[in-house]
C-alpha positions as a Markdown table, in Angstrom:
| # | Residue | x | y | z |
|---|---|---|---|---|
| 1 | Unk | 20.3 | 11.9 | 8.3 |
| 2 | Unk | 18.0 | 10.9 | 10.9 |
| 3 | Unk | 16.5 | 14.6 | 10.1 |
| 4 | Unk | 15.9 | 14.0 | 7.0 |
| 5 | Unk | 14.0 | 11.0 | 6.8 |
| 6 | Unk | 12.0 | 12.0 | 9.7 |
| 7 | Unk | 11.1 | 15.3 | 7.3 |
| 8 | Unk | 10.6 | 12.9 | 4.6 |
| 9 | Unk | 7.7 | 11.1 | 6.7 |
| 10 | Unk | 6.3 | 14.2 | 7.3 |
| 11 | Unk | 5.9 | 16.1 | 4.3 |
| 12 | Unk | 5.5 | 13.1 | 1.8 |
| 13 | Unk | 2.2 | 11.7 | 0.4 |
| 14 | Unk | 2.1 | 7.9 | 1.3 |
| 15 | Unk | -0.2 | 7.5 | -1.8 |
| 16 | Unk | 2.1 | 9.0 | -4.5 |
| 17 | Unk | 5.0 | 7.2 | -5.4 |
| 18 | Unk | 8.6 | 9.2 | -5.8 |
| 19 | Unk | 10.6 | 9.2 | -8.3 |
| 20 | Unk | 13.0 | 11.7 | -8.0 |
| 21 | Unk | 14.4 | 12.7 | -4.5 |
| 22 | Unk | 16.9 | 15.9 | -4.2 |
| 23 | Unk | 18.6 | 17.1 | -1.3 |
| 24 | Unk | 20.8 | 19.5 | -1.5 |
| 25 | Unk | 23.4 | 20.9 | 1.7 |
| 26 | Unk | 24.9 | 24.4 | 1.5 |
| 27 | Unk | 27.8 | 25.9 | 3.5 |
| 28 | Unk | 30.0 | 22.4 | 3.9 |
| 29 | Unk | 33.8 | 22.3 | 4.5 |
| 30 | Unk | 35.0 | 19.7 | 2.5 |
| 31 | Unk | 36.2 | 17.6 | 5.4 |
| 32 | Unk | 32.2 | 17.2 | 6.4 |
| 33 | Unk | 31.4 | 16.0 | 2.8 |
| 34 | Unk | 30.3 | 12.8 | 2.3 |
| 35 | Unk | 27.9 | 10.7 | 0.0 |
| 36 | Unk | 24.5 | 9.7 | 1.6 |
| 37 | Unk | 22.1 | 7.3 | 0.9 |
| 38 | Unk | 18.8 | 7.3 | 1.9 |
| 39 | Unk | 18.4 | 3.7 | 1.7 |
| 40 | Unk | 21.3 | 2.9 | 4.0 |
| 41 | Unk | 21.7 | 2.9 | 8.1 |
| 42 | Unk | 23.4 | 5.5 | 10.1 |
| 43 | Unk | 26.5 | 3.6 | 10.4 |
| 44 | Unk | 29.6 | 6.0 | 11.4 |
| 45 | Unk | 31.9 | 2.8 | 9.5 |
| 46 | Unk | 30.1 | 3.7 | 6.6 |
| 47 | Unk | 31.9 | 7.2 | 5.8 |
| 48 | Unk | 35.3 | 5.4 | 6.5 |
| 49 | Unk | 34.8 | 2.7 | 3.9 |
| 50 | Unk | 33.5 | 5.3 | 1.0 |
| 51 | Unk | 36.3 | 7.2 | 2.0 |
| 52 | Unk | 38.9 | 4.5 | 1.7 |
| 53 | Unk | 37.2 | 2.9 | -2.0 |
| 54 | Unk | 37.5 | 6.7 | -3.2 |
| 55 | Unk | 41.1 | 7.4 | -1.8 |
| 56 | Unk | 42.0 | 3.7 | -4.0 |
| 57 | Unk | 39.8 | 4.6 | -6.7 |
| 58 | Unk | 42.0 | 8.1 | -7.1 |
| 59 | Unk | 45.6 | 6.5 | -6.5 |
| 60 | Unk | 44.9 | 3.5 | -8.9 |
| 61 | Unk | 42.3 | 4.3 | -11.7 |
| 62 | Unk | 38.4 | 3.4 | -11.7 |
| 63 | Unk | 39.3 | -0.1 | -12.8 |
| 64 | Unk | 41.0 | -0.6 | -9.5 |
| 65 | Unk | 38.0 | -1.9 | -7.1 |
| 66 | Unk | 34.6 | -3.4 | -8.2 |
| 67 | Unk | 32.0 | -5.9 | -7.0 |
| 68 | Unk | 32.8 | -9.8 | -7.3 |
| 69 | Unk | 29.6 | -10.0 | -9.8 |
| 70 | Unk | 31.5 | -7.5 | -12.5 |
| 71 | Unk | 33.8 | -10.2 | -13.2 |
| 72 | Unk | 31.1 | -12.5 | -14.3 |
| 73 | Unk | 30.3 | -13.3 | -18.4 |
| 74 | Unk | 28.8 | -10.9 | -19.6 |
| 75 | Unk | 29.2 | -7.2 | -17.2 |
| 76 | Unk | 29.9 | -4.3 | -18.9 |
| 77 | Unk | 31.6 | -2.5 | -15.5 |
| 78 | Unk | 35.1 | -2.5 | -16.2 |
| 79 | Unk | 34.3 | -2.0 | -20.2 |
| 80 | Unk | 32.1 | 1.6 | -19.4 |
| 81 | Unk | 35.0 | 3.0 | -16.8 |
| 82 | Unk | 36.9 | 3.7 | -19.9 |
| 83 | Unk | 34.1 | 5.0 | -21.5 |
| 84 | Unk | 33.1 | 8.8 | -21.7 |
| 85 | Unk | 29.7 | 9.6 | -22.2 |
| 86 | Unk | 28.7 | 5.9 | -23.0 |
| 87 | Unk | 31.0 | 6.2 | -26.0 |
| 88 | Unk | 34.9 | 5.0 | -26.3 |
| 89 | Unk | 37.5 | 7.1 | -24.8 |
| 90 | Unk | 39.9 | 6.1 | -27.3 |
| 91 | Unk | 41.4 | 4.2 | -24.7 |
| 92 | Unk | 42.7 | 0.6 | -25.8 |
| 93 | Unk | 40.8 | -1.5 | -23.3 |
């Protein structure tokens, strides 16, 4: 990670703004998989926690874990997990 941002530094113009980003890793076994952030810290806790809300998220449905603020008036989260393609699944929700 560390790699990369110091890469990013180096190569990109300060002046133009990005707005798209890809990075792509080849050659991965899937126990070295993991979903990185550019915006977040090195933390080694970081990859057990995704790890954990995925391994939930797979037992018990997408509905299973969400953010406090989805529960509020008004968020569409728990509504679009049983969407496909923005569209109803057919699902009765």
């Amino acid at each position: 990670m560390s790699t990369m941002a110091d890469l990013f530094r180096l190569l990109a113009d300060r002046l133009t703004p990005v707005k798209r980003l890809a990075i792509a890793y080849c050659d991965l076994s899937p126990r070295e998989r993991q979903q990185l952030s550019l915006l977040q810290y090195d933390n080694p806790r970081t990859g057990e926690l995704q790890s954990a809300v995925n391994d939930v998220r797979l037992r018990y449905g997408k509905n299973a874990l969400f953010r406090g603020m989805d529960l509020l008036d008004g968020a569409t989260t728990r509504e679009r997990n049983t969407q496909i393609g923005g569209h109803r699944s057919g699902e009765a929700g």
